[in-house]
SELOLO-409587 format. One record per residue (C-alpha): x, y, z. Coordinates in Angstrom, 3 decimals. Layout:
// residues N
         px         py         pz
          X          Y          Z
...
// end
This chain:
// residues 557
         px         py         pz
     22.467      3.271     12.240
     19.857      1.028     13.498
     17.729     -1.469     11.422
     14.150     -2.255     12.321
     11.830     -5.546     11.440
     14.672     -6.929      8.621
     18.315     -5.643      9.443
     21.034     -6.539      6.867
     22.725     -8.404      9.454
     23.778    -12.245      8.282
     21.071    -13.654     10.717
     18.213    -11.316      9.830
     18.984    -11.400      6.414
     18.711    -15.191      6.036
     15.740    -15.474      8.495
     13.231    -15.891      5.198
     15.218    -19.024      4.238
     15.905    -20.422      8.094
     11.980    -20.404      8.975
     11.692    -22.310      5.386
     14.620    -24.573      5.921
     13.137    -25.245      9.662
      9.723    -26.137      8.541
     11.374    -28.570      6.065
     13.155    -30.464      8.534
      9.122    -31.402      9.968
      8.212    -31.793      6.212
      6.297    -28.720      5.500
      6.685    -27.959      1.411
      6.465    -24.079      2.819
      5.262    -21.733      5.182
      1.648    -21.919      6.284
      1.582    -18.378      7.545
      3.316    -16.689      5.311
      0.641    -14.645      3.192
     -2.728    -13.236      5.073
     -3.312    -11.705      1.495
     -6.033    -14.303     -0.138
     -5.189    -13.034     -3.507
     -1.294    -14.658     -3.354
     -2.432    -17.424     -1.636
     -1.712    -20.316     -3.952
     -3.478    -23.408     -1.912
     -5.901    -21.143     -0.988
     -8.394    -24.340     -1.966
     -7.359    -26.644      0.401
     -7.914    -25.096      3.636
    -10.742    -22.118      2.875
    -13.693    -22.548      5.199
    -16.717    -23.632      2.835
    -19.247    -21.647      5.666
    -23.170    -22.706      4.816
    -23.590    -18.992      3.607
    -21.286    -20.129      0.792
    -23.639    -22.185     -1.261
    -26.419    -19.429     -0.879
    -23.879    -17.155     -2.438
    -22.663    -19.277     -5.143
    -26.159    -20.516     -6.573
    -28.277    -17.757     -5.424
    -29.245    -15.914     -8.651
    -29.717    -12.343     -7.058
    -27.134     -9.239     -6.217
    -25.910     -9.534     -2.410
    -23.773     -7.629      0.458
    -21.554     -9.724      2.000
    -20.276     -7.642      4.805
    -17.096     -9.082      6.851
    -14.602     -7.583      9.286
    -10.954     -6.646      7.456
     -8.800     -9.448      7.572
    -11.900    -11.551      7.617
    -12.108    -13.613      4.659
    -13.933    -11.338      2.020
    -11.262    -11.357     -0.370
    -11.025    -15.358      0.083
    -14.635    -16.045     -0.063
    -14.855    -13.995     -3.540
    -11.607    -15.418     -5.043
    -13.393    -19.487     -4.092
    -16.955    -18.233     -5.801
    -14.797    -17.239     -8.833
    -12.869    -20.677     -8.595
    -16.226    -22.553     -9.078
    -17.639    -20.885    -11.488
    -16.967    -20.281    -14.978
    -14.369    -19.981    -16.909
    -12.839    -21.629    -14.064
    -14.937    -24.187    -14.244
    -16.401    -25.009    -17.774
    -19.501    -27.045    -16.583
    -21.001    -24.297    -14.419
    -23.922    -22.399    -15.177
    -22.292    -19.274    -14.086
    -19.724    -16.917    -15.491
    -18.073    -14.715    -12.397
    -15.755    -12.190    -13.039
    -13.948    -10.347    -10.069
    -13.799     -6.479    -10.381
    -11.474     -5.175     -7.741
     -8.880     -2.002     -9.229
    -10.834      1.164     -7.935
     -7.766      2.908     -9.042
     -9.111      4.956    -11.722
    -11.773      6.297     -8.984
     -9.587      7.136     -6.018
     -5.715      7.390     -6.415
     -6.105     10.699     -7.978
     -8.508     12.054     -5.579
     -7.621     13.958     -1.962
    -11.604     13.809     -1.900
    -14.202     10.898     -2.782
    -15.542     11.891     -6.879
    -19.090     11.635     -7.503
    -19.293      8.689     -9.652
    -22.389      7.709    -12.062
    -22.749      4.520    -13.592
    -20.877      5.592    -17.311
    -18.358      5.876    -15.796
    -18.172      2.277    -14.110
    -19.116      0.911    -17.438
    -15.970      1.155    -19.450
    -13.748     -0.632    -16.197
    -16.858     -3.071    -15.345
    -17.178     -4.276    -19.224
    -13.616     -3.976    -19.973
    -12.688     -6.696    -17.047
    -15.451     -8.602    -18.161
    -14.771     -8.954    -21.457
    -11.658    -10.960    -21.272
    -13.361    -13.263    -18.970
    -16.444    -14.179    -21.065
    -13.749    -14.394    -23.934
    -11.934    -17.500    -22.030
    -15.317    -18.882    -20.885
    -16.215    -19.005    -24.754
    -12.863    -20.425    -25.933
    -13.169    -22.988    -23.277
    -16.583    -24.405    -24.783
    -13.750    -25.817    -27.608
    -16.683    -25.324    -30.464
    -15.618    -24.292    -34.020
    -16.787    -21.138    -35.364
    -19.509    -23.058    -37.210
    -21.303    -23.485    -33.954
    -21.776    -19.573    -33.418
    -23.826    -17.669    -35.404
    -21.802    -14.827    -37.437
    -23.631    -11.914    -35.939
    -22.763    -13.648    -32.402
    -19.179    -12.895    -33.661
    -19.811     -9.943    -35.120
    -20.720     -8.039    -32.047
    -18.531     -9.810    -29.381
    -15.671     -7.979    -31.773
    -17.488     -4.921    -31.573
    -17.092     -5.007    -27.598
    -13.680     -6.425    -27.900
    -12.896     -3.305    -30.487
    -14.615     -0.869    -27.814
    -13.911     -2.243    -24.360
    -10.440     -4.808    -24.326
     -9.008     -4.034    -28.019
     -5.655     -5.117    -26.299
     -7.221     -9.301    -26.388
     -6.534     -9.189    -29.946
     -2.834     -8.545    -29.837
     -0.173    -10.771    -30.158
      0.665    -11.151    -26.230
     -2.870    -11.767    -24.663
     -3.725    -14.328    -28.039
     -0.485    -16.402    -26.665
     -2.538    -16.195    -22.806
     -5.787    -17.368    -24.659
     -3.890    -20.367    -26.709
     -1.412    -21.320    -23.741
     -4.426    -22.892    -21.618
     -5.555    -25.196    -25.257
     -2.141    -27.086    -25.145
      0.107    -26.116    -22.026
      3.085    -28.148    -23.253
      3.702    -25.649    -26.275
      6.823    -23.426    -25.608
      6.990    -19.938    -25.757
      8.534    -20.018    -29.139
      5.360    -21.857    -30.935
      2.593    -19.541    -29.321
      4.583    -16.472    -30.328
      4.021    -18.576    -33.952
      0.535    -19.312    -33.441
     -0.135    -15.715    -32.352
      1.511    -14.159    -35.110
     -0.578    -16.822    -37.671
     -3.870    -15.118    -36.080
     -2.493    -11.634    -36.889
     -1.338    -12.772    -40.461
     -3.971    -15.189    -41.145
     -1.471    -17.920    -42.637
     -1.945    -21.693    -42.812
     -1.816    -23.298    -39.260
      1.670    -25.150    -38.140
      1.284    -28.957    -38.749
      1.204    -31.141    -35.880
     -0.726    -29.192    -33.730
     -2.911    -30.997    -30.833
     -6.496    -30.453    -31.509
     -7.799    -28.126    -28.862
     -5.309    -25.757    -29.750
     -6.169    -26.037    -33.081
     -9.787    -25.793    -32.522
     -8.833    -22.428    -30.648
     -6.502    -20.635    -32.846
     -9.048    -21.170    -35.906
    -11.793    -19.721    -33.288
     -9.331    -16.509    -32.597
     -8.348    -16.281    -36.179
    -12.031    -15.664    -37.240
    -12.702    -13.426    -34.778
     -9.866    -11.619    -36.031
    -11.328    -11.194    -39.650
    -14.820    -10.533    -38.500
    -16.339     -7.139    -39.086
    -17.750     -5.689    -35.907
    -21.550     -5.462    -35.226
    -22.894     -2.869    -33.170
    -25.518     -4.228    -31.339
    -29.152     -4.413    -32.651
    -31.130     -3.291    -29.633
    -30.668      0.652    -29.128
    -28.331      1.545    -26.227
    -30.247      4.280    -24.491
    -28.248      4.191    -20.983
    -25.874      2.448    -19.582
    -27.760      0.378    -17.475
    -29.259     -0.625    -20.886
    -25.480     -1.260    -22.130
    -24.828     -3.444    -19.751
    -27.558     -5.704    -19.923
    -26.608     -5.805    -24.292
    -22.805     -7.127    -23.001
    -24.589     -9.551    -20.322
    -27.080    -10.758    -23.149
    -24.746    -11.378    -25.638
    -21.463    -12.775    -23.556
    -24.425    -15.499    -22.099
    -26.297    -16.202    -25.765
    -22.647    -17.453    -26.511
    -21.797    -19.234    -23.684
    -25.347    -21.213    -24.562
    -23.977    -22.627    -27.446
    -21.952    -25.148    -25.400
    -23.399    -28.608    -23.784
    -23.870    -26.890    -20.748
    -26.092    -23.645    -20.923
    -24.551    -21.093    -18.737
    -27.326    -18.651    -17.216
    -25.816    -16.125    -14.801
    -22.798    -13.492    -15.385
    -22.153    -12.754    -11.192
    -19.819     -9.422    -11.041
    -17.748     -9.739     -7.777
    -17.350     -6.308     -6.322
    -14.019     -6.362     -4.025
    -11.422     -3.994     -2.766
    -12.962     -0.849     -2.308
    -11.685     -0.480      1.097
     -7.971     -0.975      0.067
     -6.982      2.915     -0.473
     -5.932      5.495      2.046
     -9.154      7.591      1.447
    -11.438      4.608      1.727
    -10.151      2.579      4.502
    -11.036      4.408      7.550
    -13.983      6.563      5.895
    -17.382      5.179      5.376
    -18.853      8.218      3.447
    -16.233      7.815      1.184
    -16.418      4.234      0.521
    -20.277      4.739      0.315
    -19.195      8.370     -2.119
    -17.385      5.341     -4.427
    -19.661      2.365     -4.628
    -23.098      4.814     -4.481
    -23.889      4.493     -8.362
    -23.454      0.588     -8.251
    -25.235      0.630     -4.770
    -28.127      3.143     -5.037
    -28.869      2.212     -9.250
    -31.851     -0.546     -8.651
    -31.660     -0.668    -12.783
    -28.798     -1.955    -12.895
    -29.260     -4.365     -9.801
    -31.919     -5.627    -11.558
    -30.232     -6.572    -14.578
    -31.586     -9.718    -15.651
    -29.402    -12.569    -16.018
    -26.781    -10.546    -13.915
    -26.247    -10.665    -10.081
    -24.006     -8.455     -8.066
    -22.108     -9.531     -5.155
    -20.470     -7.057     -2.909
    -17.944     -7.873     -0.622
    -17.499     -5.137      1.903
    -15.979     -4.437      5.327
    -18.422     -4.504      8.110
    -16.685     -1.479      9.643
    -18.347      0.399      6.810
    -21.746     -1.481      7.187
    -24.103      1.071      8.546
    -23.034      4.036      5.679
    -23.040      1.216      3.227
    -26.511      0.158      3.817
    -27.425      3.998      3.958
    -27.170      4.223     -0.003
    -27.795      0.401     -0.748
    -31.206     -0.757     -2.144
    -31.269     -3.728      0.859
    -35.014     -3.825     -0.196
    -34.202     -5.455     -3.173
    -30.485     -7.719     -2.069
    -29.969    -10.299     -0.394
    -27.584     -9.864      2.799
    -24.967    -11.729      3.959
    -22.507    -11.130      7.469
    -18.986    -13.594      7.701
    -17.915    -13.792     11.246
    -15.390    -16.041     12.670
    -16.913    -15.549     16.268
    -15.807    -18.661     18.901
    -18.949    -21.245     19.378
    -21.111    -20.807     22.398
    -21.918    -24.714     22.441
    -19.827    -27.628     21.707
    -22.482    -28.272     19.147
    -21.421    -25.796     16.907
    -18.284    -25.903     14.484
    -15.595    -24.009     15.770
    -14.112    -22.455     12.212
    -11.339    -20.288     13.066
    -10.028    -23.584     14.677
    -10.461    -25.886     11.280
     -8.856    -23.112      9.512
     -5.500    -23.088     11.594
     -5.573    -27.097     11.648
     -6.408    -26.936      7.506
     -3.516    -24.534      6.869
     -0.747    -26.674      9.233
     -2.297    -29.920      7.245
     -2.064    -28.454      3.794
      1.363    -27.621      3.970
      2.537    -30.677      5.620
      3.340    -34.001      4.520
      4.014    -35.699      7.717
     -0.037    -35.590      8.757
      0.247    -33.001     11.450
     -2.967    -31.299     11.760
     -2.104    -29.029     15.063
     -0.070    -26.497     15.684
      0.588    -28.063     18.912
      2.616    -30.755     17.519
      5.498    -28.370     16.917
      5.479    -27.215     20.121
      7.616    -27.934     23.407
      5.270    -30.376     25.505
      4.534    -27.557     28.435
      3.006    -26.045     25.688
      1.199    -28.226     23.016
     -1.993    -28.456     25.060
     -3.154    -24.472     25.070
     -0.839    -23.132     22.098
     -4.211    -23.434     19.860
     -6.184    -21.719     22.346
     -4.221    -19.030     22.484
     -3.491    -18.197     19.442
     -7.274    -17.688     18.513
     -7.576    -15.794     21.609
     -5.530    -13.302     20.536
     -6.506    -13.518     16.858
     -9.935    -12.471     17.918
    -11.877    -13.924     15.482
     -9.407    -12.339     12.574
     -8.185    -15.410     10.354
     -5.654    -12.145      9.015
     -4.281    -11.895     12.747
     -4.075    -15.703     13.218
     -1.928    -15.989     10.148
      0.617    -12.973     10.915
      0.844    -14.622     15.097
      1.698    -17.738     13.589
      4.181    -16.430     11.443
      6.023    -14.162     14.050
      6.031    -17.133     16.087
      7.703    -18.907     13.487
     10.281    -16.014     12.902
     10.959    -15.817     16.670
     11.971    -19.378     16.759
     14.691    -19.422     13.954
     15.999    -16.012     14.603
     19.152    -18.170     16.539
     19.121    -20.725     13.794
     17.725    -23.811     15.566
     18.397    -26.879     14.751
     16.467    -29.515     12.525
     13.357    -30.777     14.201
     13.240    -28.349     17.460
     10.486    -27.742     18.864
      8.860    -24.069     19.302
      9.234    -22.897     23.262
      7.060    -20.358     25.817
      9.841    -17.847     25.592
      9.639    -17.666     21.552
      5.694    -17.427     22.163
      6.184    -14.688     24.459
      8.427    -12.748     22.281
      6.263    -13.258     19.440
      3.183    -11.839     21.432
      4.666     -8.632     22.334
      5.894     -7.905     18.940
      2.140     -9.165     17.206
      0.680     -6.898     19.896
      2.684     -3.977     19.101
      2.295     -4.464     15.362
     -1.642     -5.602     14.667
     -3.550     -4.413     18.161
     -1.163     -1.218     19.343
     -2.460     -1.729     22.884
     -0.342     -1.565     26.080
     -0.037     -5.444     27.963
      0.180     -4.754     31.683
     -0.070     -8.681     32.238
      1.004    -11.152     29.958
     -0.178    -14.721     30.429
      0.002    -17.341     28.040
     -3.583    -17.284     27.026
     -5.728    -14.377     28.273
     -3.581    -11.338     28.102
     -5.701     -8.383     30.204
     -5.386     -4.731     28.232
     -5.901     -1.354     28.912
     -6.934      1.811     26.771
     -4.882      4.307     26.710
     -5.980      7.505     28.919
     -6.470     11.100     27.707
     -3.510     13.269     28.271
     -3.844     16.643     29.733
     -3.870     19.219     27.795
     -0.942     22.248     28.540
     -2.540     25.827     29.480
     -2.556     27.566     25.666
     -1.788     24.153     24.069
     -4.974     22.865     21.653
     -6.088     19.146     22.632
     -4.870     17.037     19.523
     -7.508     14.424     18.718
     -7.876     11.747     15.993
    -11.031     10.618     14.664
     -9.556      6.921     13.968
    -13.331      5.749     12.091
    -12.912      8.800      9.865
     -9.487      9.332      9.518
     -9.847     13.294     10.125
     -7.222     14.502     12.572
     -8.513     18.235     15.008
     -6.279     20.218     16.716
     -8.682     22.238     19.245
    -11.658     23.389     17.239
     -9.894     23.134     13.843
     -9.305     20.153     10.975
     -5.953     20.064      9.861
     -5.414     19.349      6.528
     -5.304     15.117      5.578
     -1.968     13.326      5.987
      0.078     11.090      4.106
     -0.140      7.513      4.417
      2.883      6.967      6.679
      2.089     10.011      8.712
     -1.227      9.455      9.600
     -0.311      5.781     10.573
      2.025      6.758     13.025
     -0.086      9.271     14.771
     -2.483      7.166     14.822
     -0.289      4.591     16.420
      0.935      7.139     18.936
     -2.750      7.993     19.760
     -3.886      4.474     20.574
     -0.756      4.674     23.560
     -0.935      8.884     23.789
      0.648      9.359     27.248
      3.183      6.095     26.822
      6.449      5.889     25.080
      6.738      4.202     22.435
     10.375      2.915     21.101
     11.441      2.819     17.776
     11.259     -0.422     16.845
      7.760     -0.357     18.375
      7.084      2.181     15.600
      8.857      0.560     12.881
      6.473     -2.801     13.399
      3.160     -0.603     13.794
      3.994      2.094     10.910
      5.875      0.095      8.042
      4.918     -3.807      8.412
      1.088     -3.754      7.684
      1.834     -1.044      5.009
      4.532     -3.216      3.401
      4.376     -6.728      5.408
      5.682     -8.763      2.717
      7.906     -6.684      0.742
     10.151     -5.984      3.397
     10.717     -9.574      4.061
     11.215    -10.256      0.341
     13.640     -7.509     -0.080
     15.112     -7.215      2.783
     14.740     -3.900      3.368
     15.651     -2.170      6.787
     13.623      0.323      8.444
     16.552      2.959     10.045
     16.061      5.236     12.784
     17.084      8.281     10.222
     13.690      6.836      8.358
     11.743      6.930     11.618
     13.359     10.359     12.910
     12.332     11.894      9.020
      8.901     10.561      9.528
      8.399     12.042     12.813
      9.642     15.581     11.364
      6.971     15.580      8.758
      4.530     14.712     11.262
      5.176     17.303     13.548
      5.413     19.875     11.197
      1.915     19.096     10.533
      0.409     18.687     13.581
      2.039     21.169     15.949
      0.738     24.514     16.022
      2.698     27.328     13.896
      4.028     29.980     16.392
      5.949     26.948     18.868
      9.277     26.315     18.812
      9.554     23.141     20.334
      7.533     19.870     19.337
      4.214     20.170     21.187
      2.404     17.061     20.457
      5.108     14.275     20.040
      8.066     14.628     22.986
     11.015     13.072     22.421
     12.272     10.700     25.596
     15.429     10.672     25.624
     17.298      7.018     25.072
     13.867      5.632     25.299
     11.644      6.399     22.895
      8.657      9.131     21.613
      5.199      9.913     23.583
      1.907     11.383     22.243
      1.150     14.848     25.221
     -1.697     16.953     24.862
     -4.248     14.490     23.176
     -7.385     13.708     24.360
// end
């Protein structure tokens, strides 16, 4: 049985640990490339790109698209406004909170649900809740400072909308930040002396003490529904925006904007090669100018500009602001070349020796164009630099090199094929070191009686002749769709196994080392055929097997 991407052979199974042991011996503290997911990138600070469209989105008081290309630095961008702003940042006159789990939404639905703004409002104030919570304990004020009905009605929303900040787990995550040295043992205490209202522990340092008296009385408050009448829930919101920033006021530092930071809608099977459904999801946020126009609250969308012209379709652009992220190479020498001071940022973050090139691991007959080409073929994608860089890296230890060796052509070259296979699916009839020349697959002829198979790879929908076929699974429709950029070619199994399963599970395999087997492959390819391939044939019509060589897409056009 054969093992594709992470076999549990000794060398593949230890290849996590040689590329970290490698970049050790030339001082690295880890792996530069090993995450293209912003969200689990922990030095995400020291190398992100502050673009000059960045400081109109953080200070800019209004709601905004911010349309960029997958893999483009959406997610990154958002995650850096919410570092700089509160409760991040307790000087800053704005409160951000990120909403990105369209899970309630979507994973339930084969089709996109027609969503109103109710039934946002429960998930929108529910994140924010716990965020304006922090913000407010952050301030470090005693309860004297607020006034009671203040209190009153931020339990009320805490009651309706996050009841679970109140129990004994989250009070330890709200007293933990006060006084990081206390041990689990003493917040478990503390939390339980906010649920029981007993005397506070002696001996405790004075912001944590200032916070646990803070929590404690919002304990014992009686809710307060809010004064103003709640007629919509446009009109709800702007009661939660009013009251989480009257609070927030109360500190030195007035704070005067809640931002919401709308990410991630484009992360689900039915949303990530549709644009009517990702417009279907996002259409009451979009399309509602009341609640756009929120005062004191600004919306910022971060969207994929695959999805830009649908998006824009429903979107009120008349009244937003508009914003595109590109990573396109400068036409002048004039102009900052970004993609560049990203790879250079990300080799000097993680290293301690001052190497700020990637060319400076490299064999010398290739140090001078190994920068070029790897944002060549990243084409303007800082997610495709980061997953070359670390197949490159995985090529080179795969034979356990030694301490100190230098990267080499042939590891490049092996690298490029398997990137290629994996991110682009294209067919390289000439590899060069720098500009590799492509070509798009052809049509295959169709068989007399046999319906043309074609994918709609925007939409996702998949025809055979005249008629829709049903919507695949995950895994299914990513091979075909694999298969259908190369219809006519063959394509081998392990060709498959780094197209299908590694941008599906990318890190997970590597963590767990799990092995992709052909008996995996060979099950996938049954399913697939048995939903593709008409009813009354009794051999495969669509996907031929080639014997000892691989599989290839006939009859697709």
């Amino acid at each position: 049985m054969t093992a594709h991407r992470f076999s549990p052979n000794p060398t593949e199974k230890s290849l996590y640990g040689h590329i970290l042991s490698w970049l050790a011996s030339w001082d690295f503290g880890g792996n530069p490339f090993e995450s293209w997911e912003a969200s689990r990138e922990p030095w995400l600070g020291r190398y992100f790109i502050r673009r000059p469209f960045f400081e109109q989105l953080l200070s800019t008081p209004k709601s905004t698209l911010v349309f960029a290309p997958r893999g483009g630095g959406k997610s990154a961008t958002r995650i850096m406004v919410e570092a700089e702003c509160r409760p991040a940042v307790p000087t800053s006159p704005v409160l951000a909170v990120s909403f990105t789990d369209f899970s309630p939404f979507i994973e339930s639905h084969s089709q996109p649900p027609r969503l109103t703004l109710a039934d946002y409002l429960p998930h929108l104030i529910g994140t924010a809740l716990p965020q304006a919570l922090n913000a407010v304990i952050g301030l470090q004020l005693p309860i004297s400072e607020f006034h009671p009905t203040q209190i009153g009605e931020l339990r009320y929303w805490l009651d309706h909308y996050a009841p679970y900040t109140l129990g004994a787990q989250y009070l330890c995550n709200l007293i933990r930040p006060a006084d990081p040295s206390l041990d689990d043992e003493m917040l478990a205490l503390l939390a339980a002396n906010i649920q029981s209202e007993n005397p506070l522990p002696t001996g405790l340092d004075e912001r944590a003490t200032v916070t646990v008296r803070f929590l404690n009385a919002l304990r014992s408050t009686q809710p307060i529904a809010p004064c103003s009448p709640v007629a919509s829930p446009s009109q709800e919101m702007r009661a939660f925006v009013q009251l989480a920033l009257g609070l927030l006021r109360c500190g030195p530092v007035p704070c005067n904007m809640l931002y919401l930071l709308i990410d991630g809608v484009d992360e689900y099977t039915l949303t990530q090669e549709s644009p009517d459904a990702s417009t279907e999801v996002l259409c009451a946020l979009l399309g509602n100018v009341h609640f756009l126009e929120i005062p004191e609250l600004a919306v910022k969308f971060f969207l994929p500009s695959e999805q830009r012209s649908a998006l824009e379709h429903i979107a009120r652009v008349d009244r937003l602001d508009v914003i595109t992220l590109t990573w396109e190479s400068p036409q002048t020498s004039d102009e900052p070349d970004y993609l560049r001071q990203l790879l250079r940022r990300r080799i000097a973050a993680f290293n301690t020796r001052g190497l700020i090139g990637l060319g400076e691991l490299c064999d010398p007959a290739m140090r001078r164009w190994i920068d070029d080409a790897m944002l060549e073929e990243a084409r303007d994608s800082p997610r495709n630099l980061i997953r070359l860089g670390d197949l490159l890296f995985a090529e080179h230890c795969r034979d356990l090199p030694d301490p100190g060796s230098v990267l080499l052509p042939t590891e490049w070259e092996r690298a490029l094929t398997r990137f290629r296979a994996t991110v682009c699916g294209e067919v390289q009839v000439q590899q060069t070191a720098i500009s590799p020349i492509t070509v798009a697959a052809a049509p295959t002829p169709s068989s007399p009686g046999i319906p043309c198979l074609r994918v709609d790879l925007r939409s996702g929908r998949v025809f055979r002749g005249t008629e829709e076929l049903p919507p695949l699974a995950d895994l299914e429709y990513r091979l075909l769709a694999f298969l259908y950029r190369r219809k006519g070619q063959i394509c081998t199994k392990d060709e498959i196994a780094l197209a299908v399963y590694e941008p599906k599970y990318g890190q997970l395999i590597r963590e767990k080392d799990s092995g992709i087997s052909d008996e995996t492959i060979s099950r996938l390819l049954y399913r697939l055929r048995q939903r593709i391939d008409p009813p009354d044939q009794d051999e495969p019509v669509y996907v031929k097997t080639i014997k000892g060589r691989g599989y290839r897409l006939d009859n697709a056009g």
